[in-house]
C-alpha positions in Angstrom: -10.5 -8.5 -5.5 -8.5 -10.3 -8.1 -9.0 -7.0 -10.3 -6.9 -5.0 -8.0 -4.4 -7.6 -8.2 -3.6 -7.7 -11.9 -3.6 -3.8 -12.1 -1.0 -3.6 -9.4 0.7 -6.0 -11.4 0.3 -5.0 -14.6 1.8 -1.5 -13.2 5.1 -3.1 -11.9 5.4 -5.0 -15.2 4.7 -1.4 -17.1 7.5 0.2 -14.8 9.7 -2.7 -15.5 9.1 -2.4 -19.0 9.1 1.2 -19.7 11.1 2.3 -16.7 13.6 4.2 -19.1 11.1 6.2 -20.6 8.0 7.1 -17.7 9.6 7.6 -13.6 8.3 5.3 -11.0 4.4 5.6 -10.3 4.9 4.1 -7.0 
């Protein structure tokens, strides 16, 4: 289930990023 793992990731590092511009997801 490594998949699920990076796209949780990659979601916290998009929030991180971009948190200015989009509101939390989680």
């Amino acid at each position: 289930m490594e998949v699920v793992v990076i796209v949780v990731v990659a979601i916290v590092v998009v929030d991180e990023e971009f948190e200015n511009s989009f509101p939390t997801f989680i």
